[in-house]
C-alpha positions in Angstrom: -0.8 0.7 33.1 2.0 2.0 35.6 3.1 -1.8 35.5 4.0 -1.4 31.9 6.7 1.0 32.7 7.9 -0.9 35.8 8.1 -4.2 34.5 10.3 -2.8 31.4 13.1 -2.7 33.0 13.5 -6.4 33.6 14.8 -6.1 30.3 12.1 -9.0 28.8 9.5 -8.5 26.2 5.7 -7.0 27.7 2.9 -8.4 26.6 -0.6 -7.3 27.2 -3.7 -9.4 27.2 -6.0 -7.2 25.9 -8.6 -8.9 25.4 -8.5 -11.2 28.4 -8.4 -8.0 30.5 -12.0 -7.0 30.0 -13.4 -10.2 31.1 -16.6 -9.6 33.7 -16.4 -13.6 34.7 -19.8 -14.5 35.4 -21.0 -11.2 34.3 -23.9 -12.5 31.7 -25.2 -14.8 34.4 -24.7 -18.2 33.1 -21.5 -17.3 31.8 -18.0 -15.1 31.3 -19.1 -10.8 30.2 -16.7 -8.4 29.1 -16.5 -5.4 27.8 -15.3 -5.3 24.3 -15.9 -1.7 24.0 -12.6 -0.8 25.8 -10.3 -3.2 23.3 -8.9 -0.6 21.0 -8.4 2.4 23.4 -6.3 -0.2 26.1 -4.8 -1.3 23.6 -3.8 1.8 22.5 -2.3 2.7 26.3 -0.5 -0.3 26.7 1.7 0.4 23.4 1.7 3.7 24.2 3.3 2.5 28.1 5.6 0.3 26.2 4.3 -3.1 25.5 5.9 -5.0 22.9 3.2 -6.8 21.9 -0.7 -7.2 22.7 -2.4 -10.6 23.0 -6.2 -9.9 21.6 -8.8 -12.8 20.7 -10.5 -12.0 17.4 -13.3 -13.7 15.7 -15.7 -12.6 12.5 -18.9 -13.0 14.5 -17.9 -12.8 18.4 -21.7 -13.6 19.6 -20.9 -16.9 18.1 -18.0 -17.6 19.7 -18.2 -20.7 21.4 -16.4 -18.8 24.5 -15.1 -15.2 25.6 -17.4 -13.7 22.6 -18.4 -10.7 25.0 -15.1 -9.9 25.2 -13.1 -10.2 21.7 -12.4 -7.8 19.2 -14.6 -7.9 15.8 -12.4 -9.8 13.2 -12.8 -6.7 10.7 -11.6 -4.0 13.4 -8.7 -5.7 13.7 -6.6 -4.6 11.0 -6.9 -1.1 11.7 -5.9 -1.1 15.0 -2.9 -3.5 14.3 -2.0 -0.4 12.0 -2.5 2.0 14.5 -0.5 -0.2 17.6 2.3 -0.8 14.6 2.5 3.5 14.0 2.4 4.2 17.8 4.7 1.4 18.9 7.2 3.0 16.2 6.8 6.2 17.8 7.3 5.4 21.6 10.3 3.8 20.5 11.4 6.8 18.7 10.9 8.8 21.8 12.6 6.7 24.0 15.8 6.3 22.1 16.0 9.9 21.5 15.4 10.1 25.2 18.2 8.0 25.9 21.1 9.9 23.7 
């Protein structure tokens, strides 16, 4: 997360992989892990360290997902967290241009 901040001043749009992130490769075994779990609340941090914009893969039945199931986010908790990011992202900015004045 500290790179969030760092990287910022570059004066270039952030974005965070998410979902990519949690990856455990070759933590099932035979094939890629992750840790799903952990999608919404990092996602959460990284807008909340000033990401523009969060890279997540989505699918309605991940354990179907012909690959990196373990570690995408449930098509139908998507939408609430997109409202959530959208509310937070609006309210970092707001901080920081009051910070800045």
């Amino acid at each position: 997360m500290r790179s969030f901040p760092i990287m910022s001043q570059f004066g270039i749009p952030i974005v965070f992989d998410v979902t990519h992130s949690l990856q455990l490769p070759g933590g099932l075994g035979h094939a890629t892990g992750g840790l799903s779990q952990y999608i919404e609340p990092l996602a959460r941090a990284g807008v909340a360290c000033g990401v523009d914009a969060v890279f997540m893969e989505v699918h309605d039945a991940p354990e179907r997902a012909p690959s990196d199931g373990p570690n995408m986010l449930p098509l139908e908790r998507m939408e609430p967290l997109l409202l959530m990011l959208s509310d937070l992202h609006a309210l970092v900015r707001r901080r920081a241009n009051k910070a800045a004045n």
